[in-house]
mmCIF file of the C-alpha atoms, coordinates in Angstrom:
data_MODEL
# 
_entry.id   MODEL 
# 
loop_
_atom_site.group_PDB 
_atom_site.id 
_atom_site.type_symbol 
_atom_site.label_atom_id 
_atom_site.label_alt_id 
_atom_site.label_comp_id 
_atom_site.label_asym_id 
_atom_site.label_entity_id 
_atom_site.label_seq_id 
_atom_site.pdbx_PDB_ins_code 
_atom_site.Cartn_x 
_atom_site.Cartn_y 
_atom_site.Cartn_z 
_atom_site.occupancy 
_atom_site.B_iso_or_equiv 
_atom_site.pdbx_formal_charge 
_atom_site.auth_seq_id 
_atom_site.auth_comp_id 
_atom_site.auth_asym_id 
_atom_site.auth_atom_id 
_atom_site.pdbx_PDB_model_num 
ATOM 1  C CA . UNK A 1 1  ? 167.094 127.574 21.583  1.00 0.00 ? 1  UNK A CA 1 
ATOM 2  C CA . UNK A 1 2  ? 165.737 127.105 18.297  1.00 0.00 ? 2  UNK A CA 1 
ATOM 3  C CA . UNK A 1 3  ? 163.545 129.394 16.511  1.00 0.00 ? 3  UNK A CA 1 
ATOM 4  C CA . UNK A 1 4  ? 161.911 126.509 14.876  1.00 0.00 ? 4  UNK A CA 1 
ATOM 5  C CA . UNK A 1 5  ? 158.007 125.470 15.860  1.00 0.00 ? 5  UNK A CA 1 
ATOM 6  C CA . UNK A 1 6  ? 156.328 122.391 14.077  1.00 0.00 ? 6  UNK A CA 1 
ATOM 7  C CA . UNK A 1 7  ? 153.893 123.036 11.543  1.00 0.00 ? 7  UNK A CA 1 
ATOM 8  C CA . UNK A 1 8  ? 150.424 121.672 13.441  1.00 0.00 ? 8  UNK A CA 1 
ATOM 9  C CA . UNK A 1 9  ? 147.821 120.362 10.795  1.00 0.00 ? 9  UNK A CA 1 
ATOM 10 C CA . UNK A 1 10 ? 145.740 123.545 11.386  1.00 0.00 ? 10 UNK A CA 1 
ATOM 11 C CA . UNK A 1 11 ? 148.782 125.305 9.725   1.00 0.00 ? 11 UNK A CA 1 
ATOM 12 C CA . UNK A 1 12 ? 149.004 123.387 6.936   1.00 0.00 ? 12 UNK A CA 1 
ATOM 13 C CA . UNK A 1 13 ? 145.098 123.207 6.077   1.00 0.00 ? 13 UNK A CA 1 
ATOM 14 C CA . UNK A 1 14 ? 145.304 127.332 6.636   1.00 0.00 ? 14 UNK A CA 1 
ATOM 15 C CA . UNK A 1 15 ? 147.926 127.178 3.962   1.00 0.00 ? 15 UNK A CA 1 
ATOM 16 C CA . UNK A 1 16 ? 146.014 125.501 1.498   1.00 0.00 ? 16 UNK A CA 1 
ATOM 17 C CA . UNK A 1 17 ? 143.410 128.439 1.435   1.00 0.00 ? 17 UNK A CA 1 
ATOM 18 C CA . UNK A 1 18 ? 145.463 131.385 2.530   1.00 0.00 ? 18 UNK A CA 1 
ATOM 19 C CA . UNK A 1 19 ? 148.270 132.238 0.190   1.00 0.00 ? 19 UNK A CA 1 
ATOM 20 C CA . UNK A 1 20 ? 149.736 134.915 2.207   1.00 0.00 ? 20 UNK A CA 1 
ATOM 21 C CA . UNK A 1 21 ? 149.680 132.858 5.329   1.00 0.00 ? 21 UNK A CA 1 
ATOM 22 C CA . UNK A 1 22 ? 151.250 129.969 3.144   1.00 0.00 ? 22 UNK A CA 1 
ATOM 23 C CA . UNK A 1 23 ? 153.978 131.956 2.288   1.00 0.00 ? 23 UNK A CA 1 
ATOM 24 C CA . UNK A 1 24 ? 154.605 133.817 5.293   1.00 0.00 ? 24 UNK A CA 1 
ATOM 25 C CA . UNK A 1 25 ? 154.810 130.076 6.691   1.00 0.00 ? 25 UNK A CA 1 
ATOM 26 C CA . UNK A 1 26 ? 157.514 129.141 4.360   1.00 0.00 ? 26 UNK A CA 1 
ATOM 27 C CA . UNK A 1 27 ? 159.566 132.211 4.784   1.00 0.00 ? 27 UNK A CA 1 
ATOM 28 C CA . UNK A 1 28 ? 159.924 132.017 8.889   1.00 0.00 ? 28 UNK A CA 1 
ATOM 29 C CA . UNK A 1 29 ? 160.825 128.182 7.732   1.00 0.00 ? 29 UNK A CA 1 
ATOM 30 C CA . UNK A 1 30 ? 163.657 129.101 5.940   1.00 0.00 ? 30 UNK A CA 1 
ATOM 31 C CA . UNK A 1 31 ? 164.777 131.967 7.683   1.00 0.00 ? 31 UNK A CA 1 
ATOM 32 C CA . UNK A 1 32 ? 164.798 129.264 10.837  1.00 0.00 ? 32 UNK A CA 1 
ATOM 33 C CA . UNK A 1 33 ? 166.746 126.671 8.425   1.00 0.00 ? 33 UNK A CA 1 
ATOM 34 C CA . UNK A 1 34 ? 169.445 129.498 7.483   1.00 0.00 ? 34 UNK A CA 1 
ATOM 35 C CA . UNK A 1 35 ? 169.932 130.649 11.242  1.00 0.00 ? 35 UNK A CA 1 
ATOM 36 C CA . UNK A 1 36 ? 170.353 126.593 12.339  1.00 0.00 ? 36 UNK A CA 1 
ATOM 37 C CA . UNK A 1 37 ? 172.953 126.346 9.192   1.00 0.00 ? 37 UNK A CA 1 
ATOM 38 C CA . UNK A 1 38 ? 174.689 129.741 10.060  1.00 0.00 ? 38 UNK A CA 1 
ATOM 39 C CA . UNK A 1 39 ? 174.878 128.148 14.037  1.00 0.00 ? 39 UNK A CA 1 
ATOM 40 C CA . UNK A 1 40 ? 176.076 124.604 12.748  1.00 0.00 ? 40 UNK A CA 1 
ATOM 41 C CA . UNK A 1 41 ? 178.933 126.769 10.331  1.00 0.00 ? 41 UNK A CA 1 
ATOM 42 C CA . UNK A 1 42 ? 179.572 128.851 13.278  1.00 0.00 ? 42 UNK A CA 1 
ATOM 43 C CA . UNK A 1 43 ? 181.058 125.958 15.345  1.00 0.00 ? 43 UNK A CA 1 
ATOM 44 C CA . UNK A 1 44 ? 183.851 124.140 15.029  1.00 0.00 ? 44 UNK A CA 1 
ATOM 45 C CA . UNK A 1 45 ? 184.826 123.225 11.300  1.00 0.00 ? 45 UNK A CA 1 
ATOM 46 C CA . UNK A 1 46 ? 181.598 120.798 10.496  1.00 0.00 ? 46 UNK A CA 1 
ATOM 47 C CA . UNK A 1 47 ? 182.806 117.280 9.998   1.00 0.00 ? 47 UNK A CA 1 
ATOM 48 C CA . UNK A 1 48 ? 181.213 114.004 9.413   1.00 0.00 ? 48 UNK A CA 1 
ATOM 49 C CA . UNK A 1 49 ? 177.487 114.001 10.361  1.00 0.00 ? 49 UNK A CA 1 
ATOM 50 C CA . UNK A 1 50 ? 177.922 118.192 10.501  1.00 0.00 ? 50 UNK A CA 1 
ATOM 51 C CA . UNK A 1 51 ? 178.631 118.519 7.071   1.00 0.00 ? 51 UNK A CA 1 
ATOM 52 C CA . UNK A 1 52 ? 176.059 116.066 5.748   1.00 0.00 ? 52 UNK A CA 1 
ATOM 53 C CA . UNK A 1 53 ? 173.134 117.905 8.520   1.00 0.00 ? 53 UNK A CA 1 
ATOM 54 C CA . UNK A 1 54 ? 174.698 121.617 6.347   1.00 0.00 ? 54 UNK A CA 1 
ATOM 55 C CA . UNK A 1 55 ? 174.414 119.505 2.725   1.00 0.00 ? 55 UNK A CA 1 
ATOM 56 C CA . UNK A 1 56 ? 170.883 118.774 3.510   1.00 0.00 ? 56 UNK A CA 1 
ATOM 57 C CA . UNK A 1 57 ? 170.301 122.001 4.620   1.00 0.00 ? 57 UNK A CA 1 
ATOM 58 C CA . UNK A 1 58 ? 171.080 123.913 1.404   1.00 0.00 ? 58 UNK A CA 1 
ATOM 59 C CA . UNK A 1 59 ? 169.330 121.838 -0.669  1.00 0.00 ? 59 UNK A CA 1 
ATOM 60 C CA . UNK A 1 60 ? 166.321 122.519 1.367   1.00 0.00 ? 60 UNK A CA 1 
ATOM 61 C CA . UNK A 1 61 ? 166.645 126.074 1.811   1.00 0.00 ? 61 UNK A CA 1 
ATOM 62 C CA . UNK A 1 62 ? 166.720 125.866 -2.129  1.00 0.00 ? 62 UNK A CA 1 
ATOM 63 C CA . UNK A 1 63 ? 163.609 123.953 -2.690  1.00 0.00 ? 63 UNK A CA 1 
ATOM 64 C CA . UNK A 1 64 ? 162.132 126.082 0.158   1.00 0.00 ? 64 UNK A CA 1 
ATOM 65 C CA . UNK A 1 65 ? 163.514 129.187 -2.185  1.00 0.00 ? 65 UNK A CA 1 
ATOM 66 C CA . UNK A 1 66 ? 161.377 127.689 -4.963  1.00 0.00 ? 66 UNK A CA 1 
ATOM 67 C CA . UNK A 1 67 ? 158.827 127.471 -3.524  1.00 0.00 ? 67 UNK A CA 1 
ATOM 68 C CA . UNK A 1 68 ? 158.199 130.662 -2.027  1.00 0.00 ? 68 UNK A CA 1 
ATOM 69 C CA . UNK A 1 69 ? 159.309 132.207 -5.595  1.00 0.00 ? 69 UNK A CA 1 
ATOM 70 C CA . UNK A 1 70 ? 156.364 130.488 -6.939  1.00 0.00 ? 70 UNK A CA 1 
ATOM 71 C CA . UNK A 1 71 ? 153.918 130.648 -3.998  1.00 0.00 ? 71 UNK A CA 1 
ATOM 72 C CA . UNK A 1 72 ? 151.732 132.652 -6.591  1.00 0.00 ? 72 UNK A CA 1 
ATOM 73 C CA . UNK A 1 73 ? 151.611 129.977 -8.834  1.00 0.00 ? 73 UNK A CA 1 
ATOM 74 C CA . UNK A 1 74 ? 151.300 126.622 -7.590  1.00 0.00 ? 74 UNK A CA 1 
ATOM 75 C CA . UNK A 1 75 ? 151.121 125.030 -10.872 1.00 0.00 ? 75 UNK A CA 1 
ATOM 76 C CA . UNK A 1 76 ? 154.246 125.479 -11.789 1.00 0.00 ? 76 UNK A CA 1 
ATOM 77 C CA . UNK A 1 77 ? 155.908 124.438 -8.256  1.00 0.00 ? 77 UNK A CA 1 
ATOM 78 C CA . UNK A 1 78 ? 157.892 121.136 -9.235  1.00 0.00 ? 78 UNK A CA 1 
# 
């Protein structure tokens, strides 16, 4: 079972006005992303759809990254 639980709009207009909340919110988001990448590595040597599903993954746990690393400054979030 996945740890992973939509974002409902009430999250996402909380985030707009609650920093912490916001980046609490993005943090259980990628540390959800990373365990569903460590379970996808974990199986059998990703092939094919696998490896393009663990390709996407990285480069959103990196733009996640970003943004929590600038979570206290949303101007410069690009």
């Amino acid at each position: 079972m996945s740890p992973f639980s939509p974002v409902t709009d009430a999250d996402l207009s909380r985030a707009r006005s609650d920093p912490t909340f916001r980046q609490r919110l993005l943090e259980q988001n990628l540390n959800a992303l990373l365990a569903g990448m460590k379970e996808l590595r974990g199986s059998s040597a990703p092939s094919g759809a696998g490896a393009k599903q663990l390709r996407e993954g990285v480069e959103l746990a990196v733009r996640l990254a970003e943004l929590i690393q600038n979570a206290d400054h949303p101007g410069r979030i690009s």
